[in-house]
N, C-alpha and C positions, 0 to 999 in steps of 0.2 A: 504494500500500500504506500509505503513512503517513498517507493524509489516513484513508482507514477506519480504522485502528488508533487515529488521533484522534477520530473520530465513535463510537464504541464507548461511547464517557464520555458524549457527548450526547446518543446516544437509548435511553438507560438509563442504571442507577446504575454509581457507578465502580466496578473490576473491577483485580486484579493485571496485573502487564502479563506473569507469567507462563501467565496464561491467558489472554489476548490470542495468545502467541507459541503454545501451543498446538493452538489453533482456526486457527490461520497455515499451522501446519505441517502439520497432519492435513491440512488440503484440500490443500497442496502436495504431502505424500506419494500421495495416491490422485491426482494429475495424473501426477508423476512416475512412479509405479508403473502406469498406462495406459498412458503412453509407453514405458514400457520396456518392459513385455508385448507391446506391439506389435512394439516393433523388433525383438525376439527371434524372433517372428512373422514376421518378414518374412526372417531371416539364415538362409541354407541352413548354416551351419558358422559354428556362435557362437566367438569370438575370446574367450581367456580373459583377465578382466582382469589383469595386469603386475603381479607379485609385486611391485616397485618401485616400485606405486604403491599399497599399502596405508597406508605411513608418511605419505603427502601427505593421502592420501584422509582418514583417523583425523583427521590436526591441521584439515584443512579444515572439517569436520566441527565439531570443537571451538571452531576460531576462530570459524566460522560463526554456532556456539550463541552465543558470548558476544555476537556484535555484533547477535546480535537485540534478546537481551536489553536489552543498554545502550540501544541505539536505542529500543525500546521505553517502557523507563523515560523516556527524556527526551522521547519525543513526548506521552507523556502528562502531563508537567508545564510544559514549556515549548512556547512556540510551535513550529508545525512546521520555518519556516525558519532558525530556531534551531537544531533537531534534527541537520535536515538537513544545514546547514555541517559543523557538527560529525562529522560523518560523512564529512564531504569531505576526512576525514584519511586514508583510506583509499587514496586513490591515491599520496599520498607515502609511506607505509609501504610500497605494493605495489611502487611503482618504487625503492625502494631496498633491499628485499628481493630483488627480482630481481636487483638488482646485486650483493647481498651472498651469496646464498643459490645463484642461479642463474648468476650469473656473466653477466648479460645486461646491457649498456654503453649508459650514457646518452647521449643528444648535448647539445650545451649548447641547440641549437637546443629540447629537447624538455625540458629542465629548466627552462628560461627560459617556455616556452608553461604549466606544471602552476604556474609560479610565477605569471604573470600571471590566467592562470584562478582562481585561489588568489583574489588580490585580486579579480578580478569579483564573488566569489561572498561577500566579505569587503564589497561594496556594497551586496547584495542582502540580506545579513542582518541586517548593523549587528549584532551580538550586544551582547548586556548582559547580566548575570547577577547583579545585585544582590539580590536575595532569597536566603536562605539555602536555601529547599529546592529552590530554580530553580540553585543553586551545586553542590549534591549531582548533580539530575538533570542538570546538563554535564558532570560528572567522567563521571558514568555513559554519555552520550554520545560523551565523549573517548573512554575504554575502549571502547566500542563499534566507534570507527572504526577504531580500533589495529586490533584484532581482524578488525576487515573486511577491511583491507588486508593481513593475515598470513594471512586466507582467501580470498584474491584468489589470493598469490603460491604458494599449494599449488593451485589450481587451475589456472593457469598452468602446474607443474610436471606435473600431471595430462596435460594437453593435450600436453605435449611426449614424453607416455610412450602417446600414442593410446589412455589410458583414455575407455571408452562414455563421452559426458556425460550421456547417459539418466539410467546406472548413478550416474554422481556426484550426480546432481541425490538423486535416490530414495535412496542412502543419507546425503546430509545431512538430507533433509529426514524421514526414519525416524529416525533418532540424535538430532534436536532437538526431537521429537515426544517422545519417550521419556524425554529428559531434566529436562521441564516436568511429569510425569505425579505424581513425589514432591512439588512444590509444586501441582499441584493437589488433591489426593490431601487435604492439610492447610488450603486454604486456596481453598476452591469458591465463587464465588459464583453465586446465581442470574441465569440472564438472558433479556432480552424476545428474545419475536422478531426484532424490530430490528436488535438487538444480535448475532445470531445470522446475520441476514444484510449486514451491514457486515465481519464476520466474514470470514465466506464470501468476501466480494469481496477483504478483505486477503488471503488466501490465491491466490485465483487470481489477482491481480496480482502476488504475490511469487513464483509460479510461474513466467509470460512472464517475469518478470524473473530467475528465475535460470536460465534456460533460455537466455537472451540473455547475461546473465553468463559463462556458463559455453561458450558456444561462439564469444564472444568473446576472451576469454583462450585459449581453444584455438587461434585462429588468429593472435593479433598477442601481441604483448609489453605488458607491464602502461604502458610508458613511451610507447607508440602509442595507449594508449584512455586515460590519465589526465582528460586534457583532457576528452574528451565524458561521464564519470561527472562533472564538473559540471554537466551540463545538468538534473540531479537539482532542483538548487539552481532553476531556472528554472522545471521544471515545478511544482514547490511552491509557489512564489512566483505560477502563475499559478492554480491550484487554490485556493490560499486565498481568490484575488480571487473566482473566478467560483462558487465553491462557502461561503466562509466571509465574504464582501465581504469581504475585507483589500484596502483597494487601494495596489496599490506606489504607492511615491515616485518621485522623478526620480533618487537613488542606485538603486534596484534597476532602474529602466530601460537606467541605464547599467552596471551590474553585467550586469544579461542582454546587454547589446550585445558588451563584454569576453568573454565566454564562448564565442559565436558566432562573432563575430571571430576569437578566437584557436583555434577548432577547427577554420574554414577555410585559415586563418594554418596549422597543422600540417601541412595537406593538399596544400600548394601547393607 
């Protein structure tokens, strides 16, 4: 999803990254909203969703929007694996929201794995941010990951309340649609074909991914998947090579080793 949200600026002219997140979410809603029609389709006696999970479902929702956004904003100014890290703040917000929020108990074994993972991905990126609007789009980044990871731990909360994730996917991604439409509304720009189908691709990759997302947290606890939401870090790092020639270093080789290592390391 990030390398096309990145490709978006290069086969065409630049574009908001509010309408980026738009053209994201609309192909994610008509995914999500096929999916869900079907399921319905298929349930002899539809299960209603859990009053008690309205208040999760809304902030997910919200978190959700802003961590498009921020992510957004910064892949389109700074490097992807940039972006990326930066986003890698999400699992530590997420596992210590559950702990705060949900009441679900770290091991040191699994704090010490999100910490070391942390540093692989801290190899892989090397961050710098000396340019001033490369300093803005990391704030915006940061903010984004917070966010992710505050819409991690409402989906988690979801999953533990056996709300559809159909349903969750199809109302985040209806609510983040909707939300983008007053800054498109103001601030359109025209765009190529191109443009329109990189588009398209960001959408249905941010689909399988939050379909994975989402019945992921439904079955394990946010401080059991921290670890492998760095492999984000890896797959960026090798997309840029084989798609943008970036080719890693001997730090990002070993930063992906760390990662890998320490997600087998969890499982053993």
């Amino acid at each position: 999803m990030g390398l096309f949200v990145r490709l978006a600026d290069d086969v065409g002219g630049a574009m908001p990254f509010t309408q980026k997140s738009f053209f994201r979410n609309l192909v994610a809603a008509a995914v999500a909203g096929a999916l869900f029609w079907r399921t319905m389709r298929k349930k002899t006696a539809r299960k209603p969703f859990p009053r008690a999970g309205i208040r999760p479902l809304v902030l997910r929702s919200i978190f959700g929007t802003i961590g498009i956004f921020g992510n957004f904003y910064a892949l389109g100014h700074i490097p992807i694996g940039d972006a990326c890290m930066l986003n890698k703040l999400s699992p530590f917000v997420a596992v210590l929201a559950s702990w705060w929020l949900l009441g679900e108990r770290v091991t040191l074994r699994q704090g010490v794995a999100v910490a070391i993972a942390f540093t692989g991905a801290m190899f892989v990126v090397k961050p710098g941010f000396a340019i001033a609007h490369e300093t803005v789009a990391a704030l915006a980044g940061l903010v984004g990951g917070i966010a992710a990871g505050m819409a991690y731990t409402c989906v988690r909360q979801l999953g533990l309340l056996k709300a559809d994730p159909s349903f969750i996917v199809l109302f985040f991604s209806c609510f983040s649609t909707l939300a983008t439409v007053p800054f498109l509304v103001f601030d359109f720009h025209p765009m190529t074909g191109a443009q329109v189908a990189v588009l398209f691709g960001a959408g249905i990759a941010a689909s399988v991914g939050q379909f994975g997302i989402t019945a992921a947290y439904r079955f394990a606890r946010p401080r059991e998947l921290a670890v492998y939401d760095y492999t984000n870090v890896v797959f960026a790092t090798l997309l840029g090579f084989t798609v943008l020639g970036q080719v890693p270093d001997a730090y990002s080789w070993i930063g992906m080793a760390i990662i890998v290592a320490t997600g087998v390391w969890m499982k053993m």
